[in-house]
C-alpha positions as CSV (number, residue, x, y, z in Angstrom):
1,X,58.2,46.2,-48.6
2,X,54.5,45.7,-49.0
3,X,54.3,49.2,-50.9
4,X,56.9,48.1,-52.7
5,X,57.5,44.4,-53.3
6,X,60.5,42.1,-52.4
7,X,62.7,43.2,-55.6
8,X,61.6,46.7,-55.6
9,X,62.5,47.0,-52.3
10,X,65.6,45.4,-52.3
11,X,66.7,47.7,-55.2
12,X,65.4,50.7,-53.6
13,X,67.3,49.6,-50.4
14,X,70.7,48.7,-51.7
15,X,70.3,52.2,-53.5
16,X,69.8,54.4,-51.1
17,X,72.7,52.4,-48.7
18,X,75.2,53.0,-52.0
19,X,74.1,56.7,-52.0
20,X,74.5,57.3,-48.7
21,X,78.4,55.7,-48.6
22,X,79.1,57.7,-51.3
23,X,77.2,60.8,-49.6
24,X,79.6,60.5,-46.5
25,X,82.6,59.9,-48.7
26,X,82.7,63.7,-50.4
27,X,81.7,65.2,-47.2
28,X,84.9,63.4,-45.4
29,X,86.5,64.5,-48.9
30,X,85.3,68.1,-47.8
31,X,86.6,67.8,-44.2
32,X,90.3,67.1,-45.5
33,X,90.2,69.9,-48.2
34,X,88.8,72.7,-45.8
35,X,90.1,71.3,-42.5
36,X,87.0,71.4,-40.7
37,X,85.3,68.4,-38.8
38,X,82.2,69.7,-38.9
39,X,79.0,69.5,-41.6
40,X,77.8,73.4,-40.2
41,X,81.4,74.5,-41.1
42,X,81.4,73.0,-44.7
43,X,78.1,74.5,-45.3
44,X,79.7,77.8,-44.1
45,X,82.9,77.7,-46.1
46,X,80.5,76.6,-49.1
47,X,77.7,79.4,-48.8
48,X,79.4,81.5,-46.0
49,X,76.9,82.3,-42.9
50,X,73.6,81.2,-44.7
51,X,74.8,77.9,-45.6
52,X,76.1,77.1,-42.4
53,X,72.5,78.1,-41.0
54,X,70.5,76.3,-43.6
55,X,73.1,73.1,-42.6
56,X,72.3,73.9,-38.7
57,X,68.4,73.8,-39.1
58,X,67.9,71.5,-41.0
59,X,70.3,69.0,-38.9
60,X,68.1,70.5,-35.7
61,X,64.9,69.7,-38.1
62,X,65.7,66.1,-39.0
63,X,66.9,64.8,-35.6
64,X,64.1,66.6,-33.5
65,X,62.0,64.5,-36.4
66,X,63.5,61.7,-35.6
67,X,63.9,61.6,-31.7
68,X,59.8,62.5,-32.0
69,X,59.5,59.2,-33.9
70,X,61.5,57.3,-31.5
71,X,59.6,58.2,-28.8
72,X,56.7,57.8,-30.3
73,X,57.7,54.1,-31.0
74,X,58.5,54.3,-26.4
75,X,54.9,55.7,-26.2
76,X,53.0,52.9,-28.1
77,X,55.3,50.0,-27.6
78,X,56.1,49.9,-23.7
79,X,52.3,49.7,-22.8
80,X,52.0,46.4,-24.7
81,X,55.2,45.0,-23.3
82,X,54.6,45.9,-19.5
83,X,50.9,44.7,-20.4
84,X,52.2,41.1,-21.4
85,X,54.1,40.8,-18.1
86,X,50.8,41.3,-16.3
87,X,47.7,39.0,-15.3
88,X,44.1,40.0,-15.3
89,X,42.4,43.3,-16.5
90,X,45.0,46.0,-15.7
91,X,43.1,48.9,-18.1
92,X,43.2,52.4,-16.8
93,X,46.4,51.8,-14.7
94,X,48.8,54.8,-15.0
95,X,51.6,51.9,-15.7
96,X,49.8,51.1,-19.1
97,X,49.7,54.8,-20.1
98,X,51.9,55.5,-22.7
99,X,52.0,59.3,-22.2
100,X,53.0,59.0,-18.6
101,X,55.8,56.2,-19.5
102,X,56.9,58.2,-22.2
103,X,57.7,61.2,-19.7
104,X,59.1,59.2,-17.3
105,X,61.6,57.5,-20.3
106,X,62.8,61.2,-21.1
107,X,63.2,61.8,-17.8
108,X,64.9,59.3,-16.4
109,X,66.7,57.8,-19.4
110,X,67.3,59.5,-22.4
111,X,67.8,63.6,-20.5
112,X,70.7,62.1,-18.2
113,X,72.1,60.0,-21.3
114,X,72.0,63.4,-23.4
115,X,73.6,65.5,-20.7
116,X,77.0,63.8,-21.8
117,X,79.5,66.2,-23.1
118,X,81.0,64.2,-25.7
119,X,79.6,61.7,-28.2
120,X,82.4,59.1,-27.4
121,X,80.5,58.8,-24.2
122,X,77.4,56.8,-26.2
123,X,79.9,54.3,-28.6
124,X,79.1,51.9,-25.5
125,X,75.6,51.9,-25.6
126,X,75.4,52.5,-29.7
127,X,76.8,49.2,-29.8
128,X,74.5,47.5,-27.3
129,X,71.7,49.1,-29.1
130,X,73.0,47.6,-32.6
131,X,73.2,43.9,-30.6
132,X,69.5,44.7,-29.5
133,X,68.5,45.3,-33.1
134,X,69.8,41.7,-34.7
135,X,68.3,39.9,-32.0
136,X,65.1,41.7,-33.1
137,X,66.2,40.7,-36.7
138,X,66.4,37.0,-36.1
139,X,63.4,37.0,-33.6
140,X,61.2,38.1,-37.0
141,X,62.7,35.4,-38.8
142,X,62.0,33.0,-36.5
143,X,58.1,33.4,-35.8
144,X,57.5,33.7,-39.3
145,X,56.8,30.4,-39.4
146,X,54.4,30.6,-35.8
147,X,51.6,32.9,-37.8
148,X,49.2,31.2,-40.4
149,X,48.2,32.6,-43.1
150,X,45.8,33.8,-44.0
151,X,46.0,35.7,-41.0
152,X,43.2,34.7,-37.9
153,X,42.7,36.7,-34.9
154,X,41.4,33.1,-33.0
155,X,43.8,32.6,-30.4
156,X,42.4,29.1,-29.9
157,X,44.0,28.0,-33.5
158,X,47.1,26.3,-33.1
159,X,49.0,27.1,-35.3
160,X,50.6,24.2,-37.0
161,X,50.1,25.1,-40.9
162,X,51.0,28.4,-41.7
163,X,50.9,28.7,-45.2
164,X,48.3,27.7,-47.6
165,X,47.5,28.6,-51.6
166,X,45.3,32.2,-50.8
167,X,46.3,34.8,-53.0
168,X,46.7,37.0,-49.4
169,X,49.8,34.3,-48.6
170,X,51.5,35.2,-52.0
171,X,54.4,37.8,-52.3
172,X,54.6,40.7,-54.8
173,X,57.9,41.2,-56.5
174,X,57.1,44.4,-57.5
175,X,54.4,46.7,-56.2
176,X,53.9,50.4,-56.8
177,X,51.3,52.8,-55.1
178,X,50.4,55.7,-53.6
179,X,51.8,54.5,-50.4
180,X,55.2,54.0,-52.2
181,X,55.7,57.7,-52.0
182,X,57.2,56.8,-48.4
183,X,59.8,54.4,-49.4
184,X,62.7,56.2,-50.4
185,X,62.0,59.0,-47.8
186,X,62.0,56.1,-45.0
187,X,65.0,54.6,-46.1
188,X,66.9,57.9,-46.6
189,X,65.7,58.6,-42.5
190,X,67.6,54.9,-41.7
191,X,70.4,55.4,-43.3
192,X,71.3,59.2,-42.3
193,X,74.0,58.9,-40.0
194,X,75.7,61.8,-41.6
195,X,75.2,64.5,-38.3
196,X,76.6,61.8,-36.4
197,X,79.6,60.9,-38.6
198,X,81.9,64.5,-38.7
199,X,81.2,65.0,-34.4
200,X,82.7,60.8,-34.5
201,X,85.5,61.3,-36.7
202,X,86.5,64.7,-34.6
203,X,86.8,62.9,-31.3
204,X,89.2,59.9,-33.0
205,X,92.7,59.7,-31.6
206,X,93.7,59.4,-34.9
207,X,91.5,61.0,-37.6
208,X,92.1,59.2,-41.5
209,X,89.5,59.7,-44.3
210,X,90.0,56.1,-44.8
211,X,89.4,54.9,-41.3
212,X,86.4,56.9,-41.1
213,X,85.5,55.9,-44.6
214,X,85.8,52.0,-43.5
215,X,83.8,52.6,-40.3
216,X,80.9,54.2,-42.2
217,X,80.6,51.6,-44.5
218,X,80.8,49.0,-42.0
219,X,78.1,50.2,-40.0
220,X,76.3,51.2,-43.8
221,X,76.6,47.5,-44.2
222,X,75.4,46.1,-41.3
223,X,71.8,48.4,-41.1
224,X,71.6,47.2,-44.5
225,X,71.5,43.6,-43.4
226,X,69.3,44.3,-40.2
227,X,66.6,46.1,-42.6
228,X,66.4,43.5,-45.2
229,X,66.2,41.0,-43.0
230,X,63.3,42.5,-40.6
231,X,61.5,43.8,-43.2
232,X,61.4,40.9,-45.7
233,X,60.7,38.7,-42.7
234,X,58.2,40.8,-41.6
235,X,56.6,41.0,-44.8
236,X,56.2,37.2,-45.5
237,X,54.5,36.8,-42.0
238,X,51.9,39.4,-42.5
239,X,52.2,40.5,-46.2
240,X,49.7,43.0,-47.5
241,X,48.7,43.2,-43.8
242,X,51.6,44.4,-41.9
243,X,51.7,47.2,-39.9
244,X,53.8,50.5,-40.2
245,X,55.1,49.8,-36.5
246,X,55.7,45.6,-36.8
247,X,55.6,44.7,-33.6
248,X,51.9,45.8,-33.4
249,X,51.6,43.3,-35.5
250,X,53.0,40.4,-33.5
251,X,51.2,41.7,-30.4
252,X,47.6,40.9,-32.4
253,X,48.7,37.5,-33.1
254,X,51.3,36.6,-30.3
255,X,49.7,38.9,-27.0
256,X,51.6,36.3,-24.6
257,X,54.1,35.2,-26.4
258,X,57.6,35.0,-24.2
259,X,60.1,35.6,-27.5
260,X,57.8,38.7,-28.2
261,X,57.4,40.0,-25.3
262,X,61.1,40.3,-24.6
263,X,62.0,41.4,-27.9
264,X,59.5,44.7,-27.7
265,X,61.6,45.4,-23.8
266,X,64.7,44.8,-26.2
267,X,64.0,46.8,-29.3
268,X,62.4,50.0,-26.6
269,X,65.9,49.7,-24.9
270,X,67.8,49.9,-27.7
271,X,65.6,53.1,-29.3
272,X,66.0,54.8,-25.1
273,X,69.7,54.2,-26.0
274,X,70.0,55.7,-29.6
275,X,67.8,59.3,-29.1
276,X,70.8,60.5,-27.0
277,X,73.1,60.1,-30.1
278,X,70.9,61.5,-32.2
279,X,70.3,64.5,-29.6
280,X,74.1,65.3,-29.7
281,X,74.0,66.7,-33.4
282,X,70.9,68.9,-32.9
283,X,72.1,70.6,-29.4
284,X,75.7,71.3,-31.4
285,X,73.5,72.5,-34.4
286,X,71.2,75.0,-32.3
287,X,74.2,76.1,-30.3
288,X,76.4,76.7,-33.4
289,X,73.3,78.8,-35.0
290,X,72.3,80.7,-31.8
291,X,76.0,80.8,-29.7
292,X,78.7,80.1,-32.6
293,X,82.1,82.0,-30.7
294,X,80.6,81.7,-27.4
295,X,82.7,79.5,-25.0
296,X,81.2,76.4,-23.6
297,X,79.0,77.2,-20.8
298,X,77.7,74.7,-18.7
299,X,74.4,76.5,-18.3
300,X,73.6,77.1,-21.3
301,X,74.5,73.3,-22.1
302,X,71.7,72.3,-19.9
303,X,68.9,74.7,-20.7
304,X,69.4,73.7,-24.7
305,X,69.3,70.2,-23.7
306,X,65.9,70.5,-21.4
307,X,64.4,72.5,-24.1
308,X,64.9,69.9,-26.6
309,X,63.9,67.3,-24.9
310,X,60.5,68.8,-23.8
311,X,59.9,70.0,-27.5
312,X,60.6,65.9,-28.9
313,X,58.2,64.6,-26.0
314,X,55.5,66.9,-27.1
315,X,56.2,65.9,-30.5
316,X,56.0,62.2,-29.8
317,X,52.4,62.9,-27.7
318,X,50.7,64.7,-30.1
319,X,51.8,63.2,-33.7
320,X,49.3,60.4,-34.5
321,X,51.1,58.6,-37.0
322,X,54.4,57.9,-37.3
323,X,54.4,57.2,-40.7
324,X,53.6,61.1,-41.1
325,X,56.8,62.0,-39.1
326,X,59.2,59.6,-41.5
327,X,57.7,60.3,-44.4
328,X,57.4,64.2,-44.2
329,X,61.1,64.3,-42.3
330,X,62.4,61.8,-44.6
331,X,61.7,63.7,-48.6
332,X,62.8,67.0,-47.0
333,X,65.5,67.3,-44.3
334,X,67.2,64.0,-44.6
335,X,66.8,63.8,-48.1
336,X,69.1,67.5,-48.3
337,X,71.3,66.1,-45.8
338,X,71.9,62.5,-47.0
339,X,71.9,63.6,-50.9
340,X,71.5,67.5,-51.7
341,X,74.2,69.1,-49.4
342,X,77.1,66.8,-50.0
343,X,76.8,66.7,-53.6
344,X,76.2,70.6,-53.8
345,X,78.9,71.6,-51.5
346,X,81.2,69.6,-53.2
347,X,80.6,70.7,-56.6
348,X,81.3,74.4,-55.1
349,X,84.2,73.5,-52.7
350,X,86.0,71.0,-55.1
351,X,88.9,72.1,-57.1
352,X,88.5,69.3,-59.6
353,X,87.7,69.6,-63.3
354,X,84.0,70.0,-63.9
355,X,84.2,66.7,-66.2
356,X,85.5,64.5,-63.7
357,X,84.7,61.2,-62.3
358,X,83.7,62.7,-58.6
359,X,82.1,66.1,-60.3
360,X,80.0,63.9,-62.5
361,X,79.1,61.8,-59.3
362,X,78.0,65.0,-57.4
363,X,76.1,66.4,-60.2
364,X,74.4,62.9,-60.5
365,X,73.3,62.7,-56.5
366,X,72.5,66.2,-56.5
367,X,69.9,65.3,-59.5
368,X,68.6,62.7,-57.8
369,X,68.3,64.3,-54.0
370,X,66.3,66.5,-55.7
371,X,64.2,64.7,-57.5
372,X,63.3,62.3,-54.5
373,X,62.3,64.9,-52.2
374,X,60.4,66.7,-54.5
375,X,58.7,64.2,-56.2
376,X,58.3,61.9,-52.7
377,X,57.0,65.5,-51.2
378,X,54.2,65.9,-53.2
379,X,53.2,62.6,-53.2
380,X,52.9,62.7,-49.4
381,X,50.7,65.7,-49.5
382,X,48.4,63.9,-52.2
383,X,48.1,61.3,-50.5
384,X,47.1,63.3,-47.1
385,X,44.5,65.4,-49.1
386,X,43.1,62.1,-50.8
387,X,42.6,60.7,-47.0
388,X,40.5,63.8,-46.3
């Protein structure tokens, strides 16, 4: 929201949400039409075998990209919160490293959670990790009015007025920069939920386009809240300030601070809990690329899971920004999975008149995928080269 302002990023939010509702609608569309349940198989009935490999890697792509960033949130985060817990100088202490927590989290949290067969298995704790995210929501809302501003990094100041008239306390409506390039890429990495969608509406008792539909735009719905919330919030505490991870933030300000402190154990459970579901669609997307026709094998199950998980823990180690991560991941991969693929497969797949309502739709979110990624793409790579 700073990169953007309050309106711009509330229009550039509610946007992408809309797109991405739509985006799910033609591929469930797709799913009824072909029969399949799966986005690998309507790539394949779309392109034949090179669209159901371009679908597989790119899913494999995007969620490595994304269970990298999520650890990487473990691997900066958890230091700080087992750190507030503590008394006295603790620096040095293997307990504070965030590399060796980080290993021990894959090991002995997220590899047993992705060992699970089917993705039904994680409904249970995709919910508790949704809970965990609005209690994060409202715990921004409420110390937004516990941090002056301007901003001090006295902890002696109590803080009793936390606004004043400084042109650093005043919010920007609009505001467009280089760092913008990283907005709609962001938002399109939040809201892709489309690798987990087809595997969900394959394991329902009883399948509907509608049902499925309704689900999707619940959950659609509710993200959309959670991110407004947190990130408007977020911004009017810290505004031009804030930090691409937010809780940093808090930590500078608030080191001790109860509410805080629980809320980073909170948040760090909830992202433990929601790399196994995003693990599920790229094991299923490597096995369909590598094994498609092979019966399930139990071995072979494990080994793909191990090796995934050691390649996102490396990831997560040796990335040193995650804004690098989103942004890259977000305008290529989950920009061609949230907008480019659905539109494009349906507009080959589709039996419908080339002038109609859902054709024109297509052909309109096909435009625009493209144009995001490209445009957000280079951007990104401007931006790196004007760094160095």
């Amino acid at each position: 929201m700073a990169n953007t302002g309050i309106i711009g990023f509330s229009i550039l939010l509610l946007l992408v949400a809309s797109l991405a509702s739509y985006s799910i609608y033609l591929l469930l569309s797709m799913c009824i039409q072909t029969a399949v349940t799966s986005y690998e198989d309507i790539g394949l009935f779309a392109f034949g075998s090179p669209g159901k490999v371009l679908v597989a890697s790119t899913i494999l792509i995007q969620n490595i990209g994304a269970m990298s960033s999520y650890l990487f949130i473990i691997k900066t985060e958890l230091p700080a919160a087992i750190a507030g817990f503590l008394i006295g100088d603790h620096t040095g202490s293997w307990y504070l490293d965030g590399e060796i927590l980080l290993v021990l989290t894959a090991v002995c949290i997220v590899f047993p959670l992705a060992l699970l067969p089917k993705i039904g298995f994680l409904g249970y704790t995709s919910s508790l990790s949704f809970f965990f995210m609005v209690f994060f929501a409202l715990v921004v809302v409420i110390k937004k009015w516990y941090i002056p501003c301007p901003l001090t990094l006295n902890p002696t100041i109590e803080y009793i007025q936390v606004a004043n008239s400084s042109d650093e306390c005043r919010p920007k409506l609009f505001n467009f920069s280089k760092k913008s390039a990283f907005a709609i890429p962001t938002m399109a990495f939040s809201f892709l939920c489309h690798t987990s969608v087809l595997p969900i509406y394959c394991e329902l008792k009883s399948p509907s386009k509608r049902r499925m539909q309704n689900v999707a735009n619940l959950g659609i719905g509710l993200s959309f809240l959670i991110y407004f919330i947190s990130a408007l919030f977020g911004y009017l505490t810290f505004y031009d300030k804030v930090n691409s991870e937010l809780l940093e933030g808090y930590s500078k300000y608030l080191p001790h601070d109860a509410l805080i402190i629980t809320v980073r154990l909170v948040i760090l459970l909830a992202v433990m809990l929601t790399v196994p579901l995003i693990h599920f669609p790229a094991r299923k997307a490597f096995i369909m690329m590598c094994f498609s026709g092979y019966p399930f094998s139990c071995v072979r199950h494990i080994i793909v899971t191990v090796a995934l998980n050691t390649i996102i823990v490396l990831l997560a180690i040796y990335v040193p920004d995650i804004s690098n991560v989103f942004g890259v991941i977000g305008s290529t991969t989950s920009t061609c999975l949230l907008f480019v693929f659905p539109s494009l497969f349906y507009l080959k797949l589709s039996r419908e008149d080339c002038l109609s309502r859902q054709k024109c739709g297509a052909s309109a979110l096909l435009a625009f995928g493209i144009c995001v990624g490209v445009s957000s793409l280079t951007l990104i790579i401007l931006n790196w080269i004007n760094k160095k």
